[in-house]
C-alpha positions in Angstrom: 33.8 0.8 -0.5 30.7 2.0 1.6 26.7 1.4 -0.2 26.6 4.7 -1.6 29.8 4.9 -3.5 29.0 1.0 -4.9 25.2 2.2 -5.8 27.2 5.2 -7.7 29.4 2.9 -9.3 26.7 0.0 -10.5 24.6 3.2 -11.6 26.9 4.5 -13.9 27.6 0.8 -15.4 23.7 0.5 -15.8 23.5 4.0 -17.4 26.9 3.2 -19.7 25.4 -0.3 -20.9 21.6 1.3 -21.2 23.2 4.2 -23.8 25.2 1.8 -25.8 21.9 -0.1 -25.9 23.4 -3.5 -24.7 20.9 -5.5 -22.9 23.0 -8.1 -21.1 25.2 -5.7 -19.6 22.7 -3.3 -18.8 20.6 -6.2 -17.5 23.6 -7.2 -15.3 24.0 -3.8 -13.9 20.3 -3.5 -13.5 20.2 -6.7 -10.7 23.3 -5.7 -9.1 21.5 -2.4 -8.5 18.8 -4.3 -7.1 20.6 -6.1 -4.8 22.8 -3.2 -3.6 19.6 -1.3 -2.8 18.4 -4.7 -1.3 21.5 -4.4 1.5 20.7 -0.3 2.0 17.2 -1.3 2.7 18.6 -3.3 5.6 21.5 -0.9 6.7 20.5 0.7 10.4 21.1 4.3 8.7 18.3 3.4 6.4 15.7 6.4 6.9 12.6 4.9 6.8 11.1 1.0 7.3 10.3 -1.3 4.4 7.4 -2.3 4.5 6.0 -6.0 3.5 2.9 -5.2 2.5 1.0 -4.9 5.7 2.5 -1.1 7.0 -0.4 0.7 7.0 -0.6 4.0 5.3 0.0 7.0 8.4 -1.4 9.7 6.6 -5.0 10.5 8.8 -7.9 12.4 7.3 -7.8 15.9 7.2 -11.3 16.5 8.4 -12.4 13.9 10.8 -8.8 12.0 11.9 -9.9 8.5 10.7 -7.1 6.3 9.6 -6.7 5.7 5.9 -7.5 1.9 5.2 -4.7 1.3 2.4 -1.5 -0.7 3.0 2.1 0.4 1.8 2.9 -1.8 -0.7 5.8 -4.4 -0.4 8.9 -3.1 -1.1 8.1 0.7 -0.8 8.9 3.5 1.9 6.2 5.1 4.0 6.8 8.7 2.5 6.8 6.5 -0.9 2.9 6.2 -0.1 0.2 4.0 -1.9 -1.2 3.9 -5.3 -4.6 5.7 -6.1 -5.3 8.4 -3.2 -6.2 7.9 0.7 -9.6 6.2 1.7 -10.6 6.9 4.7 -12.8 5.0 7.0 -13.5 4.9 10.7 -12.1 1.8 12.6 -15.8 1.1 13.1 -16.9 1.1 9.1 -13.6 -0.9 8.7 -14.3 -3.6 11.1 -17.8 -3.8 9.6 -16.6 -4.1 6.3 -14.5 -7.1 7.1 -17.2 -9.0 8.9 -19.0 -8.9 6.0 -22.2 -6.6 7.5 -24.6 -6.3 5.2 -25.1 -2.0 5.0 -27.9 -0.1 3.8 -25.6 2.1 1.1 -28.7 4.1 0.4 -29.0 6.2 3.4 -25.3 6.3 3.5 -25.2 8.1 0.2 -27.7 10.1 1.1 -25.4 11.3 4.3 -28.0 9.6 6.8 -27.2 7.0 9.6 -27.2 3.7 7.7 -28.4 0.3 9.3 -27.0 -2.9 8.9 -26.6 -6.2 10.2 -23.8 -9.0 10.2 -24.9 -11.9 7.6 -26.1 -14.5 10.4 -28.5 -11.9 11.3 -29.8 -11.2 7.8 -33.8 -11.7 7.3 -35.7 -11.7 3.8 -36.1 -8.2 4.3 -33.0 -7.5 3.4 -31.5 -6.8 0.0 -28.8 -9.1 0.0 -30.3 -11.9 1.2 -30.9 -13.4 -2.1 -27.0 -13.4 -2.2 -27.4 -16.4 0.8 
């Protein structure tokens, strides 16, 4: 019996135990669909990787091309996506934000060039340097 004819199969016990409203056998049928869809994840005819929680999202900004900056999460499918919308952000602004620079979100909201620094360079001038 091939994957998808077993997945049809441990469906329909699922869906038979889950409208007579028993919740051992439905439980039952519920991890053996888990596991069955565990295998197809790993079959080579599977469409799409799996990702483990560090596949980045492919979809690029429509406007300027910059990468969005969300994982896939573990367990899910590329065209599956990522919770809560794109958020894009240029590598540069990325790599930035996980140095921990310290950015001057004023002008950046105001659509200006914004300055910043990376923390070892920070000077009392700065508003976060009370945060040292």
């Amino acid at each position: 019996m091939g994957i998808r004819s077993y997945c049809s199969v441990a469906d329909n016990s699922f869906t038979g135990a889950w409208q007579r409203r028993d919740r051992y056998e439905a439980k039952d049928a519920w991890w053996e669909l888990k596991n069955t869809a565990t295998q197809w994840f790993r079959h080579p005819d599977f469409p799409e990787p799996v990702s483990d929680g560090t596949l980045p999202c492919s979809i690029p900004s429509p406007d300027t091309g910059h990468p969005c900056t969300k994982k896939i999460p573990r367990g899910w499918t590329p065209s599956e996506g990522h919770g809560g919308g794109h958020f894009w952000q240029s590598p540069k602004a990325a790599e930035l934000q996980e140095s921990g620079a310290h950015i001057d979100y004023q002008a950046l909201l105001s659509g200006q060039p914004a300055k910043y620094h990376l923390p070892k360079d920070c000077t009392p001038d700065c508003p976060q340097w009370r945060d040292q």
